[in-house]
N, C-alpha and C positions, 0 to 999 in steps of 0.2 A: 774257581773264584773264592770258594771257602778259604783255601791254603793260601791266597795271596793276603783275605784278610787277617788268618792268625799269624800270619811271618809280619807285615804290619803291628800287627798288635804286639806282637811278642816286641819286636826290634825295638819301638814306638812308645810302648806304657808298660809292659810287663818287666823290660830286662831288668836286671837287678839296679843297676846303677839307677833309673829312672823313676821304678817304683820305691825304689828307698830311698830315693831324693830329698834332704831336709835340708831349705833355705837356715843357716845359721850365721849370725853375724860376725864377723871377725873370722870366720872360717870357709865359708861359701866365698868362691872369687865372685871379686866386685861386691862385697858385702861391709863394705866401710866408709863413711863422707869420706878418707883421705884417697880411696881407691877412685872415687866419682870425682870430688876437686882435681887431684894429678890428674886423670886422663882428659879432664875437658879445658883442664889450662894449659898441655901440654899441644891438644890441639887446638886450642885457640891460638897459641903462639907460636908454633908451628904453620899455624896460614896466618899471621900475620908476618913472620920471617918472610915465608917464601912469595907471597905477593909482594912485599916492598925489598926485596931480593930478584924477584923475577928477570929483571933486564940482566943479572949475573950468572941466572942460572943456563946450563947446554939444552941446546934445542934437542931434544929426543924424536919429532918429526911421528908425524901419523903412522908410521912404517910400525915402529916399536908401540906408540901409547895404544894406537885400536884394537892388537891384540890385548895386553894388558887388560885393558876397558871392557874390553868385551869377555874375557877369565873371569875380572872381576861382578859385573854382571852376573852372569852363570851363577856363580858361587853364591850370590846373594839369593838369588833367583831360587835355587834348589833348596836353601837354607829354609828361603822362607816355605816352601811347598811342604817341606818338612816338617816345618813348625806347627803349617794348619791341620797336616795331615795327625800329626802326634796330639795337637790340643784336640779335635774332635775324636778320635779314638779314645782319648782320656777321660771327655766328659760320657763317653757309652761303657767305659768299662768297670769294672767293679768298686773303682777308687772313686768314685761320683756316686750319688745319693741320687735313688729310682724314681722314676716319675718327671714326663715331661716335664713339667712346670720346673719342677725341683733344679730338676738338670738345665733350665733355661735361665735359673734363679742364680746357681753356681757358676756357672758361665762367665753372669755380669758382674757378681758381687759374691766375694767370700763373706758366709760370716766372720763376725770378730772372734768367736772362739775357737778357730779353725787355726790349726799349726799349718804354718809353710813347709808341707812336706805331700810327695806325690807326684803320680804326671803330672801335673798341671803345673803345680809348679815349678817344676823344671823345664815346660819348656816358656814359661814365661820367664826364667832365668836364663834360658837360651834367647831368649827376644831381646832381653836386655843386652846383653852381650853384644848379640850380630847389629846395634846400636852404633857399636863402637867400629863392627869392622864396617860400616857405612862411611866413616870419615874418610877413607877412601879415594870415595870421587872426586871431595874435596882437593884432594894430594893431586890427582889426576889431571883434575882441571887446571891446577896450578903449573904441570909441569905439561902441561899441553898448551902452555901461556895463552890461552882464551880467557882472558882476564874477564872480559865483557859476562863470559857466564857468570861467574862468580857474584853474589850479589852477597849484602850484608845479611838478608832471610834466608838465603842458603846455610850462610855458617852459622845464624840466629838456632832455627832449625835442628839442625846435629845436633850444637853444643845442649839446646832444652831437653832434645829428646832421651838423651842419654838420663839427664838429672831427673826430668819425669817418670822414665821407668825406676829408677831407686827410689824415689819417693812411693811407688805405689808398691814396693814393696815391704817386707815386713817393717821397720823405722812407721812408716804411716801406720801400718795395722796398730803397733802398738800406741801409737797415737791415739788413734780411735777407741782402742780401749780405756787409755788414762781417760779420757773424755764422758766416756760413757755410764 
């Protein structure tokens, strides 16, 4: 059990790529408003196309989208187990500040002197991301022409969620500090 937790940890918050993680604006992907504006107008317009396209587009039929649907799925599915699995390893390992409390504190809320750099936050850079490969089901549902699924809070949804993770990251910190 020991070796499955240090091959987790290693893979998870030690390797290099992870632990030397520094959120940097203009240089980290997805770390720009033009990077966050293009991708959620790109999918905004893109399911607005192909909804009021739909009667144009070829039936693809349950044969082809359920697998698809269900790859895509999986992939989401492991992405995120990954995620929880690497941000709890993060907060136990040495990159996290000791003491229950501390590590309960870090969890919810960085301080504002705290650089974006770390497990942590990389895989909250990975959260943000797998944001974007969520739009996804959107495309799916669309070409599985089950229009009736599709509702305006579904695309509401995607299109916030993605804006909401850039906001909470560094752009807001630094916010917080001019504020402060």
């Amino acid at each position: 059990m020991a070796s499955v937790y240090s091959t987790l940890t290693y893979w998870l918050v030690e390797h290099p790529k992870i632990a030397n993680f520094t959120w940097t604006e203009g240089e980290t992907l997805g770390s720009t408003v033009f990077f966050v504006s293009a991708v959620v107008s790109i999918y905004l317009s893109a399911t607005f196309l192909l909804r009021y396209a739909n009667n144009a587009l070829p039936s693809l039929g349950p044969r082809i989208l359920k697998p698809i649907t269900a790859l895509h799925s999986l992939v989401l599915c492991l992405l995120s187990l990954t995620m929880a699995v690497g941000c709890t390893l993060s907060l136990f390992s040495s990159h996290a500040p000791s003491g229950l409390t501390a590590r309960f504190l870090y969890a919810m809320c960085f301080p504002v002197d705290v650089k974006p750099s770390g497990p942590l936050f990389f895989w909250a850079q990975v959260f943000y991301l797998s944001k974007i490969l969520e739009f996804g089901d959107t495309i799916l549902i669309l070409l599985s022409k089950s229009i009736h699924r599709l509702s305006f809070l579904h695309v509401y949804h995607h299109a916030t969620v993605v804006i909401m993770c850039y906001l909470g990251s560094e752009p807001a910190r630094r916010c917080f500090r001019l504020c402060s």
